[in-house]
VOGU-3710 file (C-alpha; in Angstrom, 3 decimals, decimal comma):
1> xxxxxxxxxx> 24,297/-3,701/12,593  20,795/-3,918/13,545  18,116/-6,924/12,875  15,590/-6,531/10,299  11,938/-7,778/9,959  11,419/-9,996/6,667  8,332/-10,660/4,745  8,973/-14,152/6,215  9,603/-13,503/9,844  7,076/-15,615/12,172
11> xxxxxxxxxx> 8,251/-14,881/15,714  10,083/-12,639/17,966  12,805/-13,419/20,669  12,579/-11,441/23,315  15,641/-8,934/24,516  16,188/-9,350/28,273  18,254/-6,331/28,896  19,034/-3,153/27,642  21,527/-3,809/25,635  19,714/-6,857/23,909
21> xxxxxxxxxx> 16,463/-5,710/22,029  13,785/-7,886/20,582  15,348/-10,400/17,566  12,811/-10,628/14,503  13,257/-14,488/13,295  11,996/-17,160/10,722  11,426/-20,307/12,466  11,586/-23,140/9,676  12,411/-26,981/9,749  14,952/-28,242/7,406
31> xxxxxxxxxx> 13,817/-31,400/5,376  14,577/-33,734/8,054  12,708/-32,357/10,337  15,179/-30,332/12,040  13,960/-26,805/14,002  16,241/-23,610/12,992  15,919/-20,199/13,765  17,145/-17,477/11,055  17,477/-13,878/11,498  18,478/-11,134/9,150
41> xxxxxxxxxx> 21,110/-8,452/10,000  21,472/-4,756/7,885  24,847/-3,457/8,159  25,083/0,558/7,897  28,681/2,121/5,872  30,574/2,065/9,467  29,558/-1,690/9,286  30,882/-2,292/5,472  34,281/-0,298/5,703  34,945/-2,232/9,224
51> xxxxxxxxxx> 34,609/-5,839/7,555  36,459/-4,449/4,119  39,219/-4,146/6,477  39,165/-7,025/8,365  37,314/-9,295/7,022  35,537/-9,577/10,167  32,713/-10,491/12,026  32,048/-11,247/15,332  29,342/-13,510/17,304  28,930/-12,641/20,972
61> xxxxxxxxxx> 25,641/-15,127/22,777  25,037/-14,603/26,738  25,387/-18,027/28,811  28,414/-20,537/28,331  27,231/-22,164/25,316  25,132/-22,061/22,355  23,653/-24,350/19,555  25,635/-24,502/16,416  24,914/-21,666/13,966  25,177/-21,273/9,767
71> xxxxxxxxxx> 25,993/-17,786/9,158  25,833/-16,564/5,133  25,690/-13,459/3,442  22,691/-15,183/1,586  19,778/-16,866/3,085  19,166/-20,327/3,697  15,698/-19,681/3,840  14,034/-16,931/0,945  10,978/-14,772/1,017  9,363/-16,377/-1,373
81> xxxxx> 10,048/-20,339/-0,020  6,944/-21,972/2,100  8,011/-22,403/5,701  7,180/-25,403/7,629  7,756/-23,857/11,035
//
């Protein structure tokens, strides 16, 4: 799986080690006001067959927490939608 820049994407997180590269995001504010982040992920064929088989995905964040998260297959936030970031 690796991250992919959008036509959208307005910021970059930076990796800290080498196994954690740079993170191409949107940063957007839902209608209340509320900051979110979102990122977009390409899968490769090794990707697809693994999660036709189990259905499966998983999240790994370093540190001993982490904000609550929406993850879709669609976005929440389109190419073509104005971003109030």
């Amino acid at each position: 799986m690796k991250p992919v820049k959008t036509s959208i994407t307005n910021c970059t997180l930076a990796g800290t080690t080498d196994n954690v590269g740079n993170l191409p995001v949107t940063l957007f504010k839902y209608e209340d006001g509320t900051p979110a982040v979102q990122s977009c992920w390409e899968l490769d064929e090794k990707d697809m067959e693994t999660i036709k088989k189990t259905g499966k995905i998983y999240f790994t964040m370093y540190g001993s927490t982490h904000a609550p998260m929406f993850m879709a297959v669609d976005p929440f936030i389109k190419e073509d939608d104005e971003i109030d970031s």
